[in-house]
C-alpha positions in Angstrom: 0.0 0.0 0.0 0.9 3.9 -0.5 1.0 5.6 2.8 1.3 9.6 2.7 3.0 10.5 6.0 3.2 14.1 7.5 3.5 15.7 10.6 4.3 19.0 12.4 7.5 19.2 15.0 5.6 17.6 17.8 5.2 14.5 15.5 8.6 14.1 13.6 10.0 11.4 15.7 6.9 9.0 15.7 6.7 10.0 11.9 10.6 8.3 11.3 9.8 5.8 13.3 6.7 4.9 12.0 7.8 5.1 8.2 10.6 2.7 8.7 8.4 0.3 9.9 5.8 0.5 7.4 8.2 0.1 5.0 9.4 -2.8 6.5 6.7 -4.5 6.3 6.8 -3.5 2.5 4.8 -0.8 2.0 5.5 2.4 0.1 5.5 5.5 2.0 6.1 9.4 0.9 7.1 10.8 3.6 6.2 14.9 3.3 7.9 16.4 6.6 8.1 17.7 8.5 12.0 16.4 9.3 13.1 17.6 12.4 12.0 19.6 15.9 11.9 23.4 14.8 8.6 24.6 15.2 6.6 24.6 12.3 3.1 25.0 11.4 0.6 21.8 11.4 -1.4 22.9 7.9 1.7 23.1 6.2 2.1 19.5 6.7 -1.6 18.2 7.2 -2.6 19.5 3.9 -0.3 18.3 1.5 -1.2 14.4 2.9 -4.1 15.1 2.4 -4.3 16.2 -1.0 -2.1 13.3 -2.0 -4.7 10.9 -0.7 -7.7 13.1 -2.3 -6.0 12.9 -5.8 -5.3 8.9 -5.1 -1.4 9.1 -5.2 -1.4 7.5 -1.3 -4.3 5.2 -1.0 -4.1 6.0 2.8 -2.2 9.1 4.7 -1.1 9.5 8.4 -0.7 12.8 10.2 0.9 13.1 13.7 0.7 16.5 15.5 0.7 17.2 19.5 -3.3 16.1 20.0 -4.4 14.8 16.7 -6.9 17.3 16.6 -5.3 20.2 14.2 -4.1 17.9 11.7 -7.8 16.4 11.0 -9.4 19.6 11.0 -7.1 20.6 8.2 -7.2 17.2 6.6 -10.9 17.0 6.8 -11.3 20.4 4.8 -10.0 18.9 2.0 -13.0 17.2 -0.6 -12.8 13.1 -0.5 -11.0 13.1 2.6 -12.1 11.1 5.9 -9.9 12.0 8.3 -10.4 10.5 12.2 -8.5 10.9 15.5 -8.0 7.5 16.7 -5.7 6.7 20.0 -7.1 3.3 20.2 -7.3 0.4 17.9 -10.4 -0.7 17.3 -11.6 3.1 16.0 -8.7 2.7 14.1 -9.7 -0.5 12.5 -13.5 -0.1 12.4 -13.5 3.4 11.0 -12.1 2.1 8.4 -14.6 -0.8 7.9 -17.5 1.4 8.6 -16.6 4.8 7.5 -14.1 4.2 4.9 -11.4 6.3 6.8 -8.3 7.1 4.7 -6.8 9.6 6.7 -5.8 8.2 10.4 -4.5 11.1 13.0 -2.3 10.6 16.0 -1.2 12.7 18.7 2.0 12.1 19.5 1.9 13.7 23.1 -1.2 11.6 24.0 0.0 8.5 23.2 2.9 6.1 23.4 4.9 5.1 20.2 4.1 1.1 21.2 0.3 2.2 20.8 0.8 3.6 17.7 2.3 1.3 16.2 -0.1 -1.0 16.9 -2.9 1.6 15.9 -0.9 2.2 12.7 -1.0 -1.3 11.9 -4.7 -1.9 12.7 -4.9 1.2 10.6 -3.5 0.0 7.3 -4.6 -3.6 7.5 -8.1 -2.7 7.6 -10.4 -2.8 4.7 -13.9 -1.1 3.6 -16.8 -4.0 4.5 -18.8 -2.7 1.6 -21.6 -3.9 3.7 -24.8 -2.3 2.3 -26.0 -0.6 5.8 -22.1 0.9 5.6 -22.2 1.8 1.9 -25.2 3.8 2.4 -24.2 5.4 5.4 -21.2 6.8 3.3 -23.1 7.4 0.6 -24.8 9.6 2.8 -21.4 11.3 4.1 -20.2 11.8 0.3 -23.9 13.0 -0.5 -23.2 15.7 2.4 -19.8 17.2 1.5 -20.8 16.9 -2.4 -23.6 19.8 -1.4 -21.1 22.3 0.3 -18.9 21.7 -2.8 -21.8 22.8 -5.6 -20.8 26.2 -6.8 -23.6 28.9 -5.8 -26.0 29.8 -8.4 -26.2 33.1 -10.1 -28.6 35.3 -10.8 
């Protein structure tokens, strides 16, 4: 699998460690910073994940910031994207089976590194049920962001 991978200065050492061992366990992933502890800005990583996942060049992203939570609200502003703060595994694992998640958040001062891994994993192993009560629910979800993305009328 592709795995975009971003994160802001609170994040950076999870994000190396993390990479490695996704691509260890032979996946490909584009790591898009940030690359070291100077503060830096959370949107200015957050987004571009994002929009690598939205355009399909990442078939999943991972963002790290200090809670999780600025890194989804960037992530989720951008059309197609799913993005969900998870610091446990089964929301990491059932939203994507339920919700078709393909953006995961972590917080890397709210959890351990041993946790996410494991949330990481449960993460990227997971797969879309494509049950019909789930499809319609997202369906629904697409149906939702689709009307905030029409273009207002004229006059």
């Amino acid at each position: 699998m592709r795995i975009a991978i971003g994160t802001d200065h609170a994040g950076w050492t999870y994000k190396d460690a993390l990479a490695g061992e996704l691509r260890d366990a032979g996946h490909e992933v584009m790591d898009l910073g940030t690359h070291g502890p100077e503060s830096v800005d959370y949107p200015d990583f957050a987004r571009p994940v994002a929009e690598t996942v939205a355009r399909g060049e990442a078939e999943r992203g991972i963002l790290l910031c200090g809670s999780a939570v600025g890194v989804s609200l960037v992530a989720n502003k951008v059309p197609g994207i799913r993005a969900a703060v998870c610091h446990d595994c089964y929301s990491a694992h059932q939203g994507v089976e339920h919700d078709d998640v393909n953006v995961l958040c972590l917080g890397a001062r709210v959890i351990g590194i041993e946790l996410a891994r494991e949330i990481v994993f449960r993460f990227v192993d997971a797969r879309f049920s494509e049950d019909p009560r789930h499809r319609r629910r997202l369906d629904k979800l697409i149906a939702v962001e689709r009307t905030y993305l029409k273009e207002p009328e004229t006059a």
